[in-house]
MOPAC internal coordinates of N, CA, C and O (Angstrom, degrees):
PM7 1SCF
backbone

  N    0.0000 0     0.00 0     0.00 0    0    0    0
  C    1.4373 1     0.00 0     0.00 0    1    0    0
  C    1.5186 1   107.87 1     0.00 0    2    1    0
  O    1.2310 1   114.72 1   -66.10 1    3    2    1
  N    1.2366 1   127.60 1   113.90 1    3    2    1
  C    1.4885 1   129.56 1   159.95 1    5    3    2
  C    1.7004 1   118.40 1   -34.61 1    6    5    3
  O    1.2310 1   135.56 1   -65.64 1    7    6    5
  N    1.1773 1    87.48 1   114.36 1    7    6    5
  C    2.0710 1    91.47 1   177.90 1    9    7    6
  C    0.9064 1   107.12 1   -57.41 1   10    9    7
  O    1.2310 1   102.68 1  -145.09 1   11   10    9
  N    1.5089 1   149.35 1    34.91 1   11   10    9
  C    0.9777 1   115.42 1   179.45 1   13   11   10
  C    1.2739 1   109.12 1  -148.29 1   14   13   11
  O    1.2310 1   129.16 1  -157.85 1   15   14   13
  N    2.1037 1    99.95 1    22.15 1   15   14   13
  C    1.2699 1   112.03 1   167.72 1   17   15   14
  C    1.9394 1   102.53 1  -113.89 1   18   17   15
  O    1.2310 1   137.97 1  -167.03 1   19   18   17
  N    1.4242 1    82.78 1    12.97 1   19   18   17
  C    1.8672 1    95.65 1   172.72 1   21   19   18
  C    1.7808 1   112.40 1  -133.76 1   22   21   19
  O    1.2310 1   123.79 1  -167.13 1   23   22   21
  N    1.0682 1   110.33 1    12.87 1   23   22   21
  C    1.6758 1   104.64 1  -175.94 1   25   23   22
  C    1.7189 1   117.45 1   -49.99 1   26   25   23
  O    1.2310 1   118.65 1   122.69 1   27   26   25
  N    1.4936 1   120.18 1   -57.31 1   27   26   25
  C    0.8234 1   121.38 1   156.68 1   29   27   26
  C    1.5234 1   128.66 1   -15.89 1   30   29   27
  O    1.2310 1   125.83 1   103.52 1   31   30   29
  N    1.5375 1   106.40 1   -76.48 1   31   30   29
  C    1.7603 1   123.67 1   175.96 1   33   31   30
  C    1.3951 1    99.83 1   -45.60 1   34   33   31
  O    1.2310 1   117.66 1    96.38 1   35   34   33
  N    1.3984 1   122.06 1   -83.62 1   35   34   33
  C    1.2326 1   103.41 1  -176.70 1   37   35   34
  C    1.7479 1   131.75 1   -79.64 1   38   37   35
  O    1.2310 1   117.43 1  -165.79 1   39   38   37
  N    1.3325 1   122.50 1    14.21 1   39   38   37
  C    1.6108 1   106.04 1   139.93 1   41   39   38
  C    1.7247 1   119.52 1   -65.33 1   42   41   39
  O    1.2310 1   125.04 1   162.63 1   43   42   41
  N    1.5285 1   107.93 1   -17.37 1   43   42   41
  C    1.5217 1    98.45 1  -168.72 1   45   43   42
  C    1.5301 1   106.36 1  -112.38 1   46   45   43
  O    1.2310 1   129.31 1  -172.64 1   47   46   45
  N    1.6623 1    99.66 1     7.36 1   47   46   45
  C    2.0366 1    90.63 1   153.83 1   49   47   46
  C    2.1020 1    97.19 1    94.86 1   50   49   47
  O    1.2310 1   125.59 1   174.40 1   51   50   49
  N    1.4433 1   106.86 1    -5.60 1   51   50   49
  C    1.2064 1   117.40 1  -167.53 1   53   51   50
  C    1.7211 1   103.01 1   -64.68 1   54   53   51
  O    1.2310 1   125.62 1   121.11 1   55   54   53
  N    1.7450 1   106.80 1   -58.89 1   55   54   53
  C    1.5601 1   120.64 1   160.99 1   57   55   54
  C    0.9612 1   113.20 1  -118.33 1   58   57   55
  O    1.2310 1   126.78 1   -39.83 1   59   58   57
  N    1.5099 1   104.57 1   140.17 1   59   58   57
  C    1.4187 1   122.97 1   154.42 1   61   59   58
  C    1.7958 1   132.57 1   -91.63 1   62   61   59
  O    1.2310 1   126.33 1   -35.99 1   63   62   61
  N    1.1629 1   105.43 1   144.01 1   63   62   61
  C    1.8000 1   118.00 1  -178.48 1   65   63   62
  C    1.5803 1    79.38 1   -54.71 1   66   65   63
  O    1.2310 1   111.32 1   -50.34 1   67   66   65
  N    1.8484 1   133.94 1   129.66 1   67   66   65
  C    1.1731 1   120.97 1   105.14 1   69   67   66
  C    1.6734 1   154.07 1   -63.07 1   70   69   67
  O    1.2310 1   138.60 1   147.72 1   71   70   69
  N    1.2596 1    81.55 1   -32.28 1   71   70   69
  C    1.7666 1   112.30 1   176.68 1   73   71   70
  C    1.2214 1   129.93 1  -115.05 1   74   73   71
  O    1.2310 1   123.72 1  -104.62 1   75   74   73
  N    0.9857 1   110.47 1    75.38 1   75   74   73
  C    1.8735 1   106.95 1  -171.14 1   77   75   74
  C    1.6141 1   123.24 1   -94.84 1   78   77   75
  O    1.2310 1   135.77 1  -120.74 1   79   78   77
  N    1.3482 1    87.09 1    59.26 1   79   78   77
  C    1.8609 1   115.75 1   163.19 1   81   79   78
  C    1.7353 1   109.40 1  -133.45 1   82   81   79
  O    1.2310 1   130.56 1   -54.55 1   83   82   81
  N    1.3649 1    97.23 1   125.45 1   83   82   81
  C    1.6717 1    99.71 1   171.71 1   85   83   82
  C    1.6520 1   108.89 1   -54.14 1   86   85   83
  O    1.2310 1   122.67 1   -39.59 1   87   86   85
  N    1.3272 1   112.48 1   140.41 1   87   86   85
  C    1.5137 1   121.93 1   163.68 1   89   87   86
  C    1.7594 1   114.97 1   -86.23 1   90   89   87
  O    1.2310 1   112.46 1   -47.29 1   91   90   89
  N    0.8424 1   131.83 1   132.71 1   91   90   89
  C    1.5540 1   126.00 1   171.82 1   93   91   90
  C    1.4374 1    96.50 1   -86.94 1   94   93   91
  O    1.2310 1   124.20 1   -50.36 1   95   94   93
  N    1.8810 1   109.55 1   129.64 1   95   94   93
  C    1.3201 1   132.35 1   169.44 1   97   95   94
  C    1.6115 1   110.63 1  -112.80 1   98   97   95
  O    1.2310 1   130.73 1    12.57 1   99   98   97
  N    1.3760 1    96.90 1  -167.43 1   99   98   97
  C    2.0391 1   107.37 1   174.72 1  101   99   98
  C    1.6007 1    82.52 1  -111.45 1  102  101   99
  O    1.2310 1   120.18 1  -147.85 1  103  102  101
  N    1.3721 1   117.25 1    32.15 1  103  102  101
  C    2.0057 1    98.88 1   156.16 1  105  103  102
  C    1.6630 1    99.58 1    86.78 1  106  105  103
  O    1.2310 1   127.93 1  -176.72 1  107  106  105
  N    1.7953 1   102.33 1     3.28 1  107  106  105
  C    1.8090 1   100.62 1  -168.10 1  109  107  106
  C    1.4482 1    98.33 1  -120.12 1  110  109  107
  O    1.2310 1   120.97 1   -15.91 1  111  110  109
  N    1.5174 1   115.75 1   164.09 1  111  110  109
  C    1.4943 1   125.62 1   172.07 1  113  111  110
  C    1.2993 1   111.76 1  -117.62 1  114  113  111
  O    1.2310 1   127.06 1   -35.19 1  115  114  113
  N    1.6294 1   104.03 1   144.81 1  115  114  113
  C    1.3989 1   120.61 1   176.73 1  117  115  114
  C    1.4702 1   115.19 1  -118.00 1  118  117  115
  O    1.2310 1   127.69 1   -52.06 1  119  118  117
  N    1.8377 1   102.80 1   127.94 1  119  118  117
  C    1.4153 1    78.55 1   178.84 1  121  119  118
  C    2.1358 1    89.81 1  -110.01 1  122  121  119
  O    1.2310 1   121.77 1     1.10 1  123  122  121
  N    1.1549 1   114.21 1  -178.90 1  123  122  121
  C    1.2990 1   100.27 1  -173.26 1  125  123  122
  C    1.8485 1    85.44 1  -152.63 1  126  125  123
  O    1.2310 1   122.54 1   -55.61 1  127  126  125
  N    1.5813 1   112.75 1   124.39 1  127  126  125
  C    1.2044 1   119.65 1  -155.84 1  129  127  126
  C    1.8424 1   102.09 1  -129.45 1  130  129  127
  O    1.2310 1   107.13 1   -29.57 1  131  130  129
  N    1.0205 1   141.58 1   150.43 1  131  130  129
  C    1.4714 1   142.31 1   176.86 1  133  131  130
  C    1.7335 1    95.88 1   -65.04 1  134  133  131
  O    1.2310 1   123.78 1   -52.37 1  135  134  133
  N    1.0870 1   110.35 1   127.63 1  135  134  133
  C    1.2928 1   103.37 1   162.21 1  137  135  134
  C    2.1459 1   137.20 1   -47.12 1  138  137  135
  O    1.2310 1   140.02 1   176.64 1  139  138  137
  N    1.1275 1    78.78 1    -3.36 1  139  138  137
  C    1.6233 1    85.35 1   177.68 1  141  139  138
  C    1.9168 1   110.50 1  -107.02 1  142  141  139
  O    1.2310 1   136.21 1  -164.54 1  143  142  141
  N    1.1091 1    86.21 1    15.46 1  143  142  141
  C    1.7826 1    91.63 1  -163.45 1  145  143  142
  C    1.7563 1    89.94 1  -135.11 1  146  145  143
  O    1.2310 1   111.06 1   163.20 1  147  146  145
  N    1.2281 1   134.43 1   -16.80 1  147  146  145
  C    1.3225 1   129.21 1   162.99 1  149  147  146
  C    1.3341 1   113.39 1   -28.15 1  150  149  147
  O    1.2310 1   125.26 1   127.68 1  151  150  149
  N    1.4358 1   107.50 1   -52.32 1  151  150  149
  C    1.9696 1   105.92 1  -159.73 1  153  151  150
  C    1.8266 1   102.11 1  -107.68 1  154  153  151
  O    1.2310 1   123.77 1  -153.28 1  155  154  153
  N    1.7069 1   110.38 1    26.72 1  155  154  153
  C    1.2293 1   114.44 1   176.80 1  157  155  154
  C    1.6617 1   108.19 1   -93.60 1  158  157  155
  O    1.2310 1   127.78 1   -44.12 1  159  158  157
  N    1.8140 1   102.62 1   135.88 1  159  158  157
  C    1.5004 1   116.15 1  -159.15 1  161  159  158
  C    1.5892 1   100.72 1   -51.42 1  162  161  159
  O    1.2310 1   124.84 1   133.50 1  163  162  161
  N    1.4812 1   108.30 1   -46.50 1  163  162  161
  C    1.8611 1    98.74 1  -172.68 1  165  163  162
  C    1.5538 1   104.79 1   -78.27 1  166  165  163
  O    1.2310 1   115.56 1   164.69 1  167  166  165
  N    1.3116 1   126.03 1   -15.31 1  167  166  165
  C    1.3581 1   101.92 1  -176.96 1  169  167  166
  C    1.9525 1    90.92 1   -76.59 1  170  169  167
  O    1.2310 1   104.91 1   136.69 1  171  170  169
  N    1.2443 1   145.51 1   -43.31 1  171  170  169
  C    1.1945 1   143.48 1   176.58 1  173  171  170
  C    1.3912 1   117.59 1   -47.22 1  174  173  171
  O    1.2310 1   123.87 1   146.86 1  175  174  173
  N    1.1922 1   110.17 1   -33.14 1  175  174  173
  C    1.1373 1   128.17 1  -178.69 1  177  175  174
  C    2.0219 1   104.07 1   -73.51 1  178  177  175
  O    1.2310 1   114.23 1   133.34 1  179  178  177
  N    0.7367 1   128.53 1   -46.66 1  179  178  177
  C    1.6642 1   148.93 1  -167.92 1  181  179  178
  C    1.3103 1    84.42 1   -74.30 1  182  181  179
  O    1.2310 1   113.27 1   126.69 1  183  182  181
  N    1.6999 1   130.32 1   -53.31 1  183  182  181
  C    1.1159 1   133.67 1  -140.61 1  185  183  182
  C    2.0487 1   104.69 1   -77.96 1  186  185  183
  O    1.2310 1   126.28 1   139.66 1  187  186  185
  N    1.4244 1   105.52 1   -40.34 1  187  186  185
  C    1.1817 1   128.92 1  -162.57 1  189  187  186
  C    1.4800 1    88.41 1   -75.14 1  190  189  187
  O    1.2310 1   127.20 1   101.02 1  191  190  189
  N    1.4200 1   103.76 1   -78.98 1  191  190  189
  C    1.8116 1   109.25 1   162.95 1  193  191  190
  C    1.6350 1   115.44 1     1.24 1  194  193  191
  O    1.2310 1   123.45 1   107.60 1  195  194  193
  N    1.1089 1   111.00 1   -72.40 1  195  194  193
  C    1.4879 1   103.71 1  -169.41 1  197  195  194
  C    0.8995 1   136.43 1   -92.67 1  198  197  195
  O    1.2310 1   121.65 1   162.60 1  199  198  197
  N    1.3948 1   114.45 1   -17.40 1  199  198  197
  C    1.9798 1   121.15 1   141.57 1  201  199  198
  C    1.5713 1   111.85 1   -46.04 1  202  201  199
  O    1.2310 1   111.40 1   123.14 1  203  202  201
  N    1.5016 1   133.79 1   -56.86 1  203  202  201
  C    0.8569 1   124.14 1   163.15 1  205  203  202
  C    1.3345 1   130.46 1   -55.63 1  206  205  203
  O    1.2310 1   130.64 1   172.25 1  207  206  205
  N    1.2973 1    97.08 1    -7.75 1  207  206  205
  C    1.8766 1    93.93 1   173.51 1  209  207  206
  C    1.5690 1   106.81 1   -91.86 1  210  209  207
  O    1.2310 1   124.05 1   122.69 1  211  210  209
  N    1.4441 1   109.84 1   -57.31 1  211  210  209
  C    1.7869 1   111.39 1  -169.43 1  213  211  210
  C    1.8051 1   103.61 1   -69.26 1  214  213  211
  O    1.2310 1   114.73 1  -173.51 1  215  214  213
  N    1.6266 1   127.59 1     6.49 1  215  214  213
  C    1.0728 1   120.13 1  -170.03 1  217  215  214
  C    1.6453 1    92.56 1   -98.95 1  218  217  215
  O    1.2310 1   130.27 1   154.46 1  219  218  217
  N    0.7378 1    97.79 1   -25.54 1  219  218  217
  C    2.2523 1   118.89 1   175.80 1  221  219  218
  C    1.1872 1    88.25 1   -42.73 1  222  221  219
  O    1.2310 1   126.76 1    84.44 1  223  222  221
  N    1.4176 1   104.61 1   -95.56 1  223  222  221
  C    1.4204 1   135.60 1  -160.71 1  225  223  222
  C    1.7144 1   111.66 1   -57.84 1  226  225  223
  O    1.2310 1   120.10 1   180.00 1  227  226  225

């Protein structure tokens, strides 16, 4: 994910970099969720979030 659709989060300690090597994609994002947490409000919430973010940019 480009930092810089998370700068915020992580100046405030919210996320952290695990992986700090770019992944090569088709230009698309995956989020990949436990099936019992699919229909959970903040994962929907995260979910909505970042369409509205990469649709910005």
């Amino acid at each position: 994910m480009p930092t810089y659709l998370i700068e915020r989060e992580l100046r405030e300690g919210a996320l952290q970099v695990v992986r700090d090597a770019p992944l090569t994609t088709d230009a698309a994002y995956y989020v990949v969720l436990p099936d019992d947490r699919a229909s959970d409000p903040v994962c929907s919430a995260f979910l909505h979030w970042i369409r509205e973010t990469v649709t910005e940019r």
